[in-house]
N, C-alpha and C positions, 0 to 999 in steps of 0.2 A: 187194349194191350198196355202194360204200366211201361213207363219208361226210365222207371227208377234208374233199372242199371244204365242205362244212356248217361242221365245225369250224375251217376256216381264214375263213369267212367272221365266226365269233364271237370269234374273234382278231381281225379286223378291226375288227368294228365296235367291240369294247373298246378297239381302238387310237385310235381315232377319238373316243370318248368322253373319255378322256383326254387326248387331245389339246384338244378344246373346251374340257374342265374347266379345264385346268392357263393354256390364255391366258385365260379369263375371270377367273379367279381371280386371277391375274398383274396381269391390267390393275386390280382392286380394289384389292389388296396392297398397289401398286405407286402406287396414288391417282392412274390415267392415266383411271380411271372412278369419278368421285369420288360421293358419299352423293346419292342424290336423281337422279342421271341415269338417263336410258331406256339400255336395253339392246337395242339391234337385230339381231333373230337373223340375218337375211340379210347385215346387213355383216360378221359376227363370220365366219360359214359361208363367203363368197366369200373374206374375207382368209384363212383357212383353207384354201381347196380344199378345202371337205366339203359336204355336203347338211347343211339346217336339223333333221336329228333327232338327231345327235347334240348339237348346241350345245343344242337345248331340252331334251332329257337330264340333260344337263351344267348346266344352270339349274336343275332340278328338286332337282340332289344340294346346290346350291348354295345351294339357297333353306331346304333342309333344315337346310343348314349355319349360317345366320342370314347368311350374304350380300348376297342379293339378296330379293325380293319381292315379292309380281306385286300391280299398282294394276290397279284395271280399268277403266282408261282407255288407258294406257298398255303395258301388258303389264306384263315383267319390268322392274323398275330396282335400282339398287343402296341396298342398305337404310339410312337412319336408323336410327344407335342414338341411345337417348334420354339425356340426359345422366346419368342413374340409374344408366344400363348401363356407362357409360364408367367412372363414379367405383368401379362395383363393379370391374370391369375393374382402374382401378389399386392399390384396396383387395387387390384377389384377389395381384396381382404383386407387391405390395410384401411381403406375407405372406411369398412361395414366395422372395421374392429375398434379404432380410433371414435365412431360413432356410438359405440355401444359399452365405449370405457366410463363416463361419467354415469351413464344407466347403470352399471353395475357397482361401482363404488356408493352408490347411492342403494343399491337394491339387495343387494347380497345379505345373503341372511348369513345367522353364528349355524346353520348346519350346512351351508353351500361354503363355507371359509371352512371350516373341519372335515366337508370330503376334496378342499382342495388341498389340505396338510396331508391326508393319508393317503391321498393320488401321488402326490410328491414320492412320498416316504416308499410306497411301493414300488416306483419306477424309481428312485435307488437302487432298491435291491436286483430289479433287471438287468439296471442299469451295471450292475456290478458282477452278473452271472453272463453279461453279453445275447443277452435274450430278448434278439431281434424285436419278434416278432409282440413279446411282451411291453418292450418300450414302446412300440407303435402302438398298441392298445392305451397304453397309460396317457401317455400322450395325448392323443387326440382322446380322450376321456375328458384330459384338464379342460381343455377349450369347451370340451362340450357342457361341461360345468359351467364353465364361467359365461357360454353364452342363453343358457338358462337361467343364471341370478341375473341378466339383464331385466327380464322379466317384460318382453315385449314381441309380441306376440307376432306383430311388422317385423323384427328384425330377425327373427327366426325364421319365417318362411323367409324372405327375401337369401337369407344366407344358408339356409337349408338346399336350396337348389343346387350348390357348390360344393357341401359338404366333402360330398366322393370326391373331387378333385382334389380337391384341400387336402382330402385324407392320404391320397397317391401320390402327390405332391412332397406330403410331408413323409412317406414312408421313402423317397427315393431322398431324401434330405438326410433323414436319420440314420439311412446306410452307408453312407460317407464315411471314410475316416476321423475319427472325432467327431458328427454331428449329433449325437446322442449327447455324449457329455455336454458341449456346449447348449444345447436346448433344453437338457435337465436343469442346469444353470441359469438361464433364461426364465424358466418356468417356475425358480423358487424367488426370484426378485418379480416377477409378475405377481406370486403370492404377497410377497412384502407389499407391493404398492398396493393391492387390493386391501391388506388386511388396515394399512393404514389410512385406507380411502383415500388417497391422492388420487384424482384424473389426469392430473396435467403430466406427473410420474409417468402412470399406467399408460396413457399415449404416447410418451416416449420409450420407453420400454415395449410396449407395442410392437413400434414399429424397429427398434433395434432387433428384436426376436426375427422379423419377419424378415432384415437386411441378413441376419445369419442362415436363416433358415435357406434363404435364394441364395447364397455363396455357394452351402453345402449342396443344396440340388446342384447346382451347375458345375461342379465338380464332379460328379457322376458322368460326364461323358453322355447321356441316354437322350440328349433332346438334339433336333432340328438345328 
């Protein structure tokens, strides 16, 4: 008896879990399901076209992942971190970022310096349409740039494991009143001190970015 379709049905359902994963996840990242909100599995599942087991699947990997976390009252919502966690959070980045400042003034090529001008110059224009979700893209876009012209293969995995947080992090920072502008701001003198390869600059600017960045999270009201 073949069991093709068996195994094309385990393909499916991993497509499907995936699928769940990747908009739950999205919409946290993303700060469209901000800290403290319920998670409802049937509207996630119908906006999806899928049945509710792979979305509770997909919350199970998530809640593993420090995500989400089930209240029992409510079911699944999206997690509080506590303000402990956040400041370890930007202790932990200022460390890896501060390390990986002379690697990249050192590494960065003339096309990683020309997609960090037109990263810039795009989140402008979000920046000026008020397009959330657009400056959160552009945004962590730059960093991800610039921790690719590091060009070290150690400091990418090591800081890759954080990434998501960083990214949630920075999307409940950027939704503050003002913290868009100010990080647009930020992000064009990080440009400057790249393009002019200073380290000792770019690490102080570093960590000025990442002092503004924790003001504006923590006026958000959303943590512990």
């Amino acid at each position: 008896m073949s069991v093709r379709p068996h195994i094309k049905s385990l393909f499916r359902n991993r497509d499907l879990l995936s699928k769940a994963y990747e908009d739950i996840k999205q919409r946290i990242i993303y700060f469209d399901l901000k800290p403290g909100d319920r998670i409802f599995e049937s509207e996630i599942a119908r906006s999806l076209g899928i049945s509710r087991t792979p979305v509770r699947e997909s919350l199970l990997i998530l809640e593993n992942e420090g995500l989400v976390e089930r209240d029992s009252r409510l079911g699944f919502i999206v997690r509080r971190l506590s303000r402990e966690e956040v400041e370890e959070y930007f202790s932990i980045r200022r460390i890896l970022e501060c390390y990986a400042a002379p690697l990249i003034v050192d590494r960065v090529t003339s096309a990683e310096l020309r997609a960090l001008e037109a990263n810039v110059r795009q989140a402008e224009i979000y920046v000026e349409k008020n397009d959330l979700r657009k400056i959160i893209k552009y945004e962590t876009e730059f960093h991800e740039i610039l921790y690719r012209s590091a060009k070290s293969d150690i400091f990418l995995r090591t800081i890759s494991g954080l990434v998501d947080k960083f990214h949630w992090i920075r999307a409940i920072a950027l939704a503050a009143p003002g913290g868009f502008r100010q990080s647009l701001n930020d992000h064009k003198n990080l440009l400057e001190a790249v393009r002019n390869r200073d380290p000792k600059e770019l690490k102080r600017l570093v960590q000025l970015h990442l002092r503004h960045a924790k003001k504006f999270a923590f006026k958000q009201g959303v943590f512990l």
